[in-house]
C-alpha positions as CSV (number, residue, x, y, z in Angstrom):
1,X,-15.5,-52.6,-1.2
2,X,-16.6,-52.0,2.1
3,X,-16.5,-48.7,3.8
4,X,-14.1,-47.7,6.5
5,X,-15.4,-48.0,10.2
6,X,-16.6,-45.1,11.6
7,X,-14.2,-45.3,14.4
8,X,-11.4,-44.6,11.7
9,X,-13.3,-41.6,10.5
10,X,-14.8,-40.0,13.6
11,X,-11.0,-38.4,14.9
12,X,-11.5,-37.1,10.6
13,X,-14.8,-35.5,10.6
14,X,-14.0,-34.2,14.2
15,X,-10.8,-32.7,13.1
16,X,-12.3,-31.0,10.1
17,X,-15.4,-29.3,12.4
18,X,-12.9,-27.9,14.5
19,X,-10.7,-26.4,11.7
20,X,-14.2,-25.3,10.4
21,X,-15.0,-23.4,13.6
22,X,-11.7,-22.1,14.7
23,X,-11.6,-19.9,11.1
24,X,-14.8,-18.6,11.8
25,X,-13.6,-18.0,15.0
26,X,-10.4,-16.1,13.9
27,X,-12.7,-14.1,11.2
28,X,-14.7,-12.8,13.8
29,X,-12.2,-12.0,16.2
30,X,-9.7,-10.9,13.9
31,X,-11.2,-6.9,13.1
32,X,-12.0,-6.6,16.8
33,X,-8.2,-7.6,17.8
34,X,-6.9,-5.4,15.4
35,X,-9.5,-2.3,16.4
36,X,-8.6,-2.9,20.3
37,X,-4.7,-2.6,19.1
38,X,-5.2,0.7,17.5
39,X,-6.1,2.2,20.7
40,X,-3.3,0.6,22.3
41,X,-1.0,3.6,23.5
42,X,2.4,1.5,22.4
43,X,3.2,2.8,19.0
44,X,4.5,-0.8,17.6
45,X,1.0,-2.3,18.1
46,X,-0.6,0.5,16.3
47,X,2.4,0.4,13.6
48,X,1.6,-3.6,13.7
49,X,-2.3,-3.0,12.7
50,X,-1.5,0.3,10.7
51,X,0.5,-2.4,8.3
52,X,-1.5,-5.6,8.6
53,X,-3.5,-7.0,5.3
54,X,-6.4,-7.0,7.3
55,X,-6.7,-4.0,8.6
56,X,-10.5,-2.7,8.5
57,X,-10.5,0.7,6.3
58,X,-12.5,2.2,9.4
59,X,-9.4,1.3,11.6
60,X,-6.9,2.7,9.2
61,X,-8.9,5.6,8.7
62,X,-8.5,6.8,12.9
63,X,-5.2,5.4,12.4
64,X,-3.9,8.0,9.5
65,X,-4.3,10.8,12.0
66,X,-1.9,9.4,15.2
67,X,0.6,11.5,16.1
68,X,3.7,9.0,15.2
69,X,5.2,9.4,12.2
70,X,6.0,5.4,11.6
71,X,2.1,4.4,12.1
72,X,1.1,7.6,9.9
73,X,3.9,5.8,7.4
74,X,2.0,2.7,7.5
75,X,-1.0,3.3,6.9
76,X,-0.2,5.1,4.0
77,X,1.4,1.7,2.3
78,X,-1.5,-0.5,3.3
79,X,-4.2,-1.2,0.5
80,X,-7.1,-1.0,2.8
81,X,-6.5,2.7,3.4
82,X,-9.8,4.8,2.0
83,X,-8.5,7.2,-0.9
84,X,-9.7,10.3,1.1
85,X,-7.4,9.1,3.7
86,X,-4.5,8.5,1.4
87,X,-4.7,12.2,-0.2
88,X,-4.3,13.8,3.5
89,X,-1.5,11.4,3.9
90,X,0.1,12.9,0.4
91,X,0.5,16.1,2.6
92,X,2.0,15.1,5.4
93,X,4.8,16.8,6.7
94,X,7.1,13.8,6.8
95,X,8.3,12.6,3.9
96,X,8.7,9.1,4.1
97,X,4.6,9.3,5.2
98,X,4.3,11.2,1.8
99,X,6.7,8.0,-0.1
100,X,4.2,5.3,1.3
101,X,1.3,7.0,-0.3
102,X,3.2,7.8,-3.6
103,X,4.0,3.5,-4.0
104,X,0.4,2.7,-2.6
105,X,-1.6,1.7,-5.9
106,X,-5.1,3.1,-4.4
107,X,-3.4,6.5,-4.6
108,X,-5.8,8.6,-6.4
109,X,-4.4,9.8,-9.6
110,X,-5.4,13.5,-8.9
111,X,-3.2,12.9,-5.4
112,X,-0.2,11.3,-7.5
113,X,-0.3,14.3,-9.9
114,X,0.5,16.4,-7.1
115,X,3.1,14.1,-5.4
116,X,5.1,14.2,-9.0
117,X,6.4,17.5,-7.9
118,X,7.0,16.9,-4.2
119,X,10.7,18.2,-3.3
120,X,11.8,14.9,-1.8
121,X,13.4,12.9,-4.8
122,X,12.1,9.5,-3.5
123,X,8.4,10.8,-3.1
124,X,8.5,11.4,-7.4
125,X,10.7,8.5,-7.7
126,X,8.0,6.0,-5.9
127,X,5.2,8.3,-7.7
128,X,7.1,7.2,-11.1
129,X,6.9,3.8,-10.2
130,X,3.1,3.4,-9.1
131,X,1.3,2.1,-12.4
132,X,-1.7,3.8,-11.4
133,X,-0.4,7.2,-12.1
134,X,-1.9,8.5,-14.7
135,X,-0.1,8.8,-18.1
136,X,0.6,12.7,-18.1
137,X,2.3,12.6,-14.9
138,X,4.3,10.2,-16.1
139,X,5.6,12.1,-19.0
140,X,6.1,14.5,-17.0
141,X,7.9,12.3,-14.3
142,X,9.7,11.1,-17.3
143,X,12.1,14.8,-17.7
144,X,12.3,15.3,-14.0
145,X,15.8,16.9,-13.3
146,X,16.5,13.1,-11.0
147,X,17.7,10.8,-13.4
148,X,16.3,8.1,-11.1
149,X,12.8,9.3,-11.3
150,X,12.9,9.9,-15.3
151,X,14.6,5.9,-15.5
152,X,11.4,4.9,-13.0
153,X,9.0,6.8,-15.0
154,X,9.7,5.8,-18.2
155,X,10.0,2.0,-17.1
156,X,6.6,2.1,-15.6
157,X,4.1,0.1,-18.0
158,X,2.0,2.6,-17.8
159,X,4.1,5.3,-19.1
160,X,3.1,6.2,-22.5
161,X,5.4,6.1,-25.4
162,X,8.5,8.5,-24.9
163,X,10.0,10.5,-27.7
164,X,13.4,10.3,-28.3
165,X,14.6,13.5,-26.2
166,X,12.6,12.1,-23.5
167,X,14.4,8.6,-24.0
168,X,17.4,9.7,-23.9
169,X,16.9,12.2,-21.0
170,X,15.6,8.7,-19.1
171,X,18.6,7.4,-20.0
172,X,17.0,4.4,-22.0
173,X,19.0,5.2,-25.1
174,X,22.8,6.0,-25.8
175,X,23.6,10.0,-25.9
């Protein structure tokens, strides 16, 4: 068998260089887009990088202190965001900042412990269902006066096994 000419190939090989040097392209320029965006003074392009996958930590770390509410919000979802970041963001004033750090799994557990008893009802029912809060708080989380949070908590995988008061309570078992 004879091999293909090399003027069928050539538009190939060129094809795959370029593909080659436009990601390592994008990988360079994509951290320095995103930093230059959260300096921006429109809060959607900040709210666009305080969301994004590939968010540097360092950029979601300046980000966690702007003063709008919805970029504050999410950086608290995005798994990039440093844990120191994420436990002033447990204490934020606004609540639904306070829910995306109570669903973000890189929550510290200490920082969950003390978002189990926050007065907003969705704040302990998103702590309930993060499966890296630690098995206490789930117990806990499991008798909560909500009926949504004890149902969360005790459905978590990481809940330990609930007596049958605490079953019931979670409403996993007929009264």
């Amino acid at each position: 068998m004879t091999p293909p000419p090399i003027d069928t190939i050539a538009p190939l090989i060129v094809v795959l260089v370029l593909a080659a040097l436009l990601e390592r392209l994008v990988s360079w320029l994509q951290p320095r887009l995103l930093t230059a965006l959260a300096a921006d003074p429109d809060p959607y392009k900040r709210t666009t990088v305080a969301v994004h996958h590939a968010s540097p930590p360092g950029v979601l770390a300046l980000l966690a202190g702007d003063p709008d509410r919805v970029v504050r919000h999410g950086v608290a979802g995005n798994p990039n965001t440093p844990p120191g970041n994420l436990t002033g963001l447990a204490v934020d004033p606004d609540p639904r900042v306070r829910r995306g750090a109570a669903a973000n799994l890189n929550t510290p557990a200490a920082v969950l412990t003390v978002l189990a008893v926050d007065p907003d009802c969705w704040v302990r029912r998103l702590t309930a269902a993060n499966q890296a809060a630690p098995p206490g708080t789930l117990t806990r989380l499991a008798v909560d006066p909500d009926p949504d949070v004890r149902m969360w908590a005790a459905k978590n995988p990481s809940c330990p096994p609930l007596n049958a008061a605490q079953s019931a309570a979670a409403g996993l078992v007929a009264d």
